[in-house]
C-alpha positions in Angstrom: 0.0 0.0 0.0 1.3 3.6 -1.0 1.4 5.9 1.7 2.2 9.6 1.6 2.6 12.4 4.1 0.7 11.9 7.1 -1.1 8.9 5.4 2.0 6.4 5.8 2.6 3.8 8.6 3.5 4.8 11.8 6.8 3.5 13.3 9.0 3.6 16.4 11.8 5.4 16.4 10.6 8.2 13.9 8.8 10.9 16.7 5.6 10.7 14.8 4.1 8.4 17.7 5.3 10.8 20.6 4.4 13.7 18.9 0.9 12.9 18.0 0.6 11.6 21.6 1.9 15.4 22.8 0.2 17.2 20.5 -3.6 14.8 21.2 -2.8 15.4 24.9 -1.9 18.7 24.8 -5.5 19.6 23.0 -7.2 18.0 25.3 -6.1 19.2 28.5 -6.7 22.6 26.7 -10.3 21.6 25.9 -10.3 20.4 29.4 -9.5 23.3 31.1 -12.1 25.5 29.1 -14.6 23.0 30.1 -13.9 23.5 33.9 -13.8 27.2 33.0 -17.3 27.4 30.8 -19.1 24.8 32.4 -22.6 25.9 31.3 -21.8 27.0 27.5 -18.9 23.6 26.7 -20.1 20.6 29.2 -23.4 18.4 28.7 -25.6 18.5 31.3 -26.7 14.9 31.7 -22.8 14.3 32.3 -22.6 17.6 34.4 -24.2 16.2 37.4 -22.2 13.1 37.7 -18.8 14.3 37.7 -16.5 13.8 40.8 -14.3 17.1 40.2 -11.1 15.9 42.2 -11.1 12.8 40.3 -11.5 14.9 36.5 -8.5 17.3 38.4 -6.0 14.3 38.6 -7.1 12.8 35.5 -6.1 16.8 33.4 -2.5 16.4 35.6 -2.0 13.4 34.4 -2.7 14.4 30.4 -0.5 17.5 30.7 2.3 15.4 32.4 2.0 13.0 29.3 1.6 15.4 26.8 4.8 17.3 28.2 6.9 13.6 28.3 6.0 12.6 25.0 6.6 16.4 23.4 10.0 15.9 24.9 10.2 12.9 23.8 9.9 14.1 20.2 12.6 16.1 20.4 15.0 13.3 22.2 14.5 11.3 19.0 15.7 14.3 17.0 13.0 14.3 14.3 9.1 15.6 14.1 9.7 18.7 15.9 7.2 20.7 15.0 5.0 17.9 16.7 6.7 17.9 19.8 6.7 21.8 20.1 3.6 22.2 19.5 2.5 19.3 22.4 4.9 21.8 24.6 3.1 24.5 23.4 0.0 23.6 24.2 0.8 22.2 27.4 2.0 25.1 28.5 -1.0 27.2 27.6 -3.0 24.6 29.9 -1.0 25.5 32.6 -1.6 29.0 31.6 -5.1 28.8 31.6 -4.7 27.1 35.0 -3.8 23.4 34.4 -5.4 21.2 37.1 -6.0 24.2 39.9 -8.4 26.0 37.4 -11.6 27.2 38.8 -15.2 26.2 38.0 -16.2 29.0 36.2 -19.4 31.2 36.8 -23.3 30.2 36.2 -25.0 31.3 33.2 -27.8 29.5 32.8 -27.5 28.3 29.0 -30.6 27.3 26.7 -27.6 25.3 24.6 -24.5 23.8 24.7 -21.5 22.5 22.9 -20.9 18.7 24.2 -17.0 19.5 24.6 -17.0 17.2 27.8 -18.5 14.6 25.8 -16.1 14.8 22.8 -12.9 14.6 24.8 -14.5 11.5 27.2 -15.5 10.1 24.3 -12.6 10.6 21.9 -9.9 9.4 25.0 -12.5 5.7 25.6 -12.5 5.0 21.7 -9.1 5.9 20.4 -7.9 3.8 23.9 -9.8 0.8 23.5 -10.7 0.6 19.1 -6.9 1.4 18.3 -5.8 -1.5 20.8 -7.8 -3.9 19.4 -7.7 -3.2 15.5 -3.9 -3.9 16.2 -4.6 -7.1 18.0 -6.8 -8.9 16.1 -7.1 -6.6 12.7 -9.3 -7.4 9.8 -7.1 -5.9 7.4 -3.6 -6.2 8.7 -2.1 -3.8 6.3 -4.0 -1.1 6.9 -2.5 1.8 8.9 -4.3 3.5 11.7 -3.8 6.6 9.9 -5.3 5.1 6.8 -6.4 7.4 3.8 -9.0 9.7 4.7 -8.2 9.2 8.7 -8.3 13.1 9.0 -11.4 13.6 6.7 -13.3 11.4 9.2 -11.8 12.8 12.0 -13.3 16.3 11.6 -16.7 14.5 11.3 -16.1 13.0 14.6 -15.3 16.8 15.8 -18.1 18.1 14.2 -20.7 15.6 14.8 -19.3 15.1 18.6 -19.2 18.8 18.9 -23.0 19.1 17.8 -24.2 16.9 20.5 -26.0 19.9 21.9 -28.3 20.2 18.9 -29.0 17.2 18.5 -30.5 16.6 21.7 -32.1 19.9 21.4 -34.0 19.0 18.9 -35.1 15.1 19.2 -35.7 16.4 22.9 -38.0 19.3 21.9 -39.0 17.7 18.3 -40.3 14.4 20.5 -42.6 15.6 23.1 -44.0 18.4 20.8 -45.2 16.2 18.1 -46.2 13.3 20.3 -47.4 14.5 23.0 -51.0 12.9 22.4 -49.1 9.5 23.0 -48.2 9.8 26.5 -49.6 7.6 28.6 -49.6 7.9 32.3 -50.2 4.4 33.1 -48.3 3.2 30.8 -45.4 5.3 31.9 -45.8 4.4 35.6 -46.1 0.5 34.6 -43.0 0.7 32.7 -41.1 2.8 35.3 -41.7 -0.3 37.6 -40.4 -2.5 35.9 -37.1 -3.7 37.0 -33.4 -1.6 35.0 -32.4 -4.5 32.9 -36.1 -5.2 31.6 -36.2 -1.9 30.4 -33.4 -1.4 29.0 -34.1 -4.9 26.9 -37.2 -2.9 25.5 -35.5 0.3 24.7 -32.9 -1.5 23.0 -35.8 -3.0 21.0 -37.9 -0.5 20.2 -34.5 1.7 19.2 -33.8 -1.0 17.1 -36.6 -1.1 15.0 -36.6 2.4 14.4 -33.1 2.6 13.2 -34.1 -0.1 11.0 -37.3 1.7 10.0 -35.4 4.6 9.4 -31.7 3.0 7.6 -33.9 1.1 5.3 -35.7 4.2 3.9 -32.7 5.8 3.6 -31.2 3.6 1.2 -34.6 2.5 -0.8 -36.2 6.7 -1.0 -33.8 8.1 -3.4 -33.7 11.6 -1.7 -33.0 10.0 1.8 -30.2 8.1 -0.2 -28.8 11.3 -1.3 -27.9 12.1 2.8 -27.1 8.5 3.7 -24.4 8.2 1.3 -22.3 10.6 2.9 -21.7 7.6 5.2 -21.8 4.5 2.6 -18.6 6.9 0.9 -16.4 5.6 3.4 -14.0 2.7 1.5 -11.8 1.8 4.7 -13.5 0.4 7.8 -12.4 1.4 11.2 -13.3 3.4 14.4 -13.3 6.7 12.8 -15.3 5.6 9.7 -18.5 5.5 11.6 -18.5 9.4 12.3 -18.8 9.9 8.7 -22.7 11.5 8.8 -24.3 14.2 6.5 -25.3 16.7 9.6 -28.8 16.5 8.9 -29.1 12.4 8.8 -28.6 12.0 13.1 -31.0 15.0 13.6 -33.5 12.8 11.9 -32.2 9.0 13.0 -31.5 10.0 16.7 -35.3 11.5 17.3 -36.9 8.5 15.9 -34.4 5.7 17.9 -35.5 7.8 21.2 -39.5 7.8 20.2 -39.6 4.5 22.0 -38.4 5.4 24.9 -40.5 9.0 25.2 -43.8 7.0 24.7 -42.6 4.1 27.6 -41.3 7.1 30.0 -38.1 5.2 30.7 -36.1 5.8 33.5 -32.5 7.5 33.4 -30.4 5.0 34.1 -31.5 2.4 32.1 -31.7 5.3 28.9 -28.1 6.1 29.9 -27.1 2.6 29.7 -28.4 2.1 26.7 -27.0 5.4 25.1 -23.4 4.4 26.1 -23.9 0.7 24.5 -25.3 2.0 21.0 -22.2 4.6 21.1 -19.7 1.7 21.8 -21.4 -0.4 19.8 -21.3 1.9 16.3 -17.6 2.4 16.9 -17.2 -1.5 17.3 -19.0 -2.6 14.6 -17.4 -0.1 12.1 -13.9 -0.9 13.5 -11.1 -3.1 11.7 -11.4 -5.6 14.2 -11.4 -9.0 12.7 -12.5 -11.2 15.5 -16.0 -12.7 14.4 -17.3 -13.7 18.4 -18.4 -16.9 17.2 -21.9 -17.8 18.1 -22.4 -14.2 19.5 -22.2 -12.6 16.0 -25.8 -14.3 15.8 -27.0 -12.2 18.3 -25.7 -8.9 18.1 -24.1 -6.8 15.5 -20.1 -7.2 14.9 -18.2 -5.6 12.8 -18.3 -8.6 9.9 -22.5 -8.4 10.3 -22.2 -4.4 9.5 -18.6 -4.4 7.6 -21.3 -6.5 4.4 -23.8 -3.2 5.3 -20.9 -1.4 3.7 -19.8 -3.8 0.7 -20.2 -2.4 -2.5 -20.1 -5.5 -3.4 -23.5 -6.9 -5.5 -24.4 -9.6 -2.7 -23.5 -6.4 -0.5 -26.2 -4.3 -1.2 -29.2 -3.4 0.7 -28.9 -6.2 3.7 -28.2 -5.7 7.4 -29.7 -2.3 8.8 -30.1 -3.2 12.1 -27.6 -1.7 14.8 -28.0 -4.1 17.5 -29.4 -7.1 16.5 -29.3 -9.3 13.3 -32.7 -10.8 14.2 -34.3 -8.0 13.2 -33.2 -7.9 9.4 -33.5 -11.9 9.8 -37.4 -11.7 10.4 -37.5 -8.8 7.5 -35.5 -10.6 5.0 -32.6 -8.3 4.5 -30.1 -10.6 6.4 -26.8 -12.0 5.2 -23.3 -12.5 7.1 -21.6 -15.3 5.3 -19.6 -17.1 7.9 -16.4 -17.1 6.8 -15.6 -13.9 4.4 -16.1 -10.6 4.5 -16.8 -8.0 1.8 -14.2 -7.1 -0.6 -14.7 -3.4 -1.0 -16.4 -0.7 0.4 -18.2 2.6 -0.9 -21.0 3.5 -2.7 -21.9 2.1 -6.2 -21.4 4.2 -9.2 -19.9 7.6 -9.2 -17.8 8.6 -5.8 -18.9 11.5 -3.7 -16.6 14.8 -4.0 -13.9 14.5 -1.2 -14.2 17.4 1.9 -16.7 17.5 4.3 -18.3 21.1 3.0 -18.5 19.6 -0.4 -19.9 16.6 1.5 -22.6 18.3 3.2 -23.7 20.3 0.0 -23.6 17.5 -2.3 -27.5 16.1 -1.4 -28.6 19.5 -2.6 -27.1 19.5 -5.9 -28.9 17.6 -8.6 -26.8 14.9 -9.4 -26.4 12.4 -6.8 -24.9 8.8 -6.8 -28.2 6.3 -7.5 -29.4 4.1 -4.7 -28.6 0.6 -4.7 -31.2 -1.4 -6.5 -33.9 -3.0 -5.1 
């Protein structure tokens, strides 16, 4: 495989590592520090409440400690450093800012916010735990982690991580306005009783069918199509591949999954739960992990159930649009996961889409668009 400029293989020895490692660090303790500093405008408030502040103190200390080792580290190894200054850099305008003593800034009350607390959790869990295991067990062993188009899909994550605030402003107001008449007081009280785990069996469910209500008319209404290839455009499978969303498609996917669980009135920890396993599980199941789980892959979605979702392929097209469970394209006939092969490319059929994320996000509004699948 060709690899050029920040595309090729990362090795030891070279800097690049240590300085990605200073510069990612150093970011994020920056981020961090605005968080502690903005609370109200940059943190989510769902996460707000729960957060044991002497805990998120020693966990900044220890990213600027790292991000100021491994900037030095660049620089030790005599190459990459512009990397490593930069990590520096931005460490020291943490520390600046106030590094781990900062103060919780002032109350004001917000109508929105940006999900900043939620992008750096989320970015530190997934890089930590995908990366580790696409290099232990890969699907494609010759792909790099930064593979073609790693930093195209990485602004997505930004972007779409970033947007978390709309997003739940809207499917929370969208929801109750336009289904109110649904509510059910009984109902809500019967299902509140119910014990955590039964409920969040039924949320995950309910969610499901609607993402698979919702995924198969995006690929079988030609203008849905036009959004929902945004994502099918991605032609190497990992982590970051799964960020790759027109804007408009989760404002539309994410108030229908949550429908469900408006109508049923479920209860908060049980929603949480099952918030934190759909988000693992779309990073999992777009990952280059090549472990198959055996038996399990019958039940839930893996990455070689949703990895055939992607084929371009002709047995690849328009099977397997659940996001939990393959039972549910089983019982609607758009089911197939041969047991021992995967797809052999990725992308959408016919012409590709233009490359940039502006370009991207435009593209459903021009008049030519790429044609959905046949049916």
């Amino acid at each position: 495989m060709k690899l050029d400029g920040r595309n090729r293989p990362l090795r030891l020895g070279e800097g690049r590592i240590s300085g990605y490692l200073s510069v990612g660090l150093g970011t994020l303790s920056v981020l961090a520090v605005l968080c502690f500093m903005f609370p109200d405008f940059l943190t989510t408030p769902s996460l707000r409440a729960g957060y044991d502040l002497s805990v998120l103190r020693t966990l900044l200390a220890a990213g600027m400690v790292f991000s100021a080792a491994f900037g030095l580290l660049t620089f030790a190894l005599n190459r990459q450093k512009r990397l490593g200054a930069l990590g520096l850099l931005l460490t020291c305008l943490a520390m600046y800012l106030g590094g781990s003593s900062v103060q919780v800034g002032p109350r004001y009350d917000a109508p929105g916010f940006i999900g900043l607390d939620w992008f750096i959790l989320d970015l530190l869990a997934s890089a930590i735990t995908f990366i580790a295991l696409e290099k232990i067990v890969p699907h494609r062993r010759d792909q790099p982690i930064l593979r073609p188009d790693f930093w195209h899909d990485s602004r997505y994550f930004i972007f779409n991580h970033l947007a978390i605030g709309i997003f739940l402003f809207v499917s929370v107001r969208a929801v109750p306005s336009l289904f109110s008449w649904s509510v059910n007081a009984d109902l809500q009280g019967w299902f509140r009783s119910l014990p955590g785990l039964v409920q969040f069996a039924v949320i995950l469910v309910t969610a499901d069918l609607m993402e698979y209500a919702t995924h198969r008319a995006m690929h079988e209404v030609p203008a849905l199509w036009r959004f929902h290839a945004v994502h099918h455009s991605v032609e190497r499978m990992d982590w970051m591949a799964g960020s790759r969303l027109h804007f408009l498609e989760p404002l539309v996917t994410r108030t229908a999954v949550m429908l469900p669980a408006f109508v049923l009135g479920a209860s908060d920890t049980p929603l949480l739960c099952y918030i934190v396993w759909a988000g693992f599980q779309a990073g999992l199941v777009h990952s280059n992990f090549g472990l198959e789980f055996g038996p399990l892959k019958y039940l839930v979605a893996t990455p070689l159930f949703h990895h055939w979702h992607h084929g371009s392929d002709k047995e690849a097209i328009d099977i397997n649009y659940a996001a939990h469970l393959p039972v549910i394209d089983r019982i609607f006939g758009t089911y197939h996961m041969p047991p021992d092969r995967w797809p052999e490319h990725y992308g959408v059929v016919g012409d590709p889409l233009p490359k940039g994320i502006w370009r991207q996000f435009l593209y459903p509004f021009q008049r030519k668009a790429p044609a959905p699948p046949p049916v």
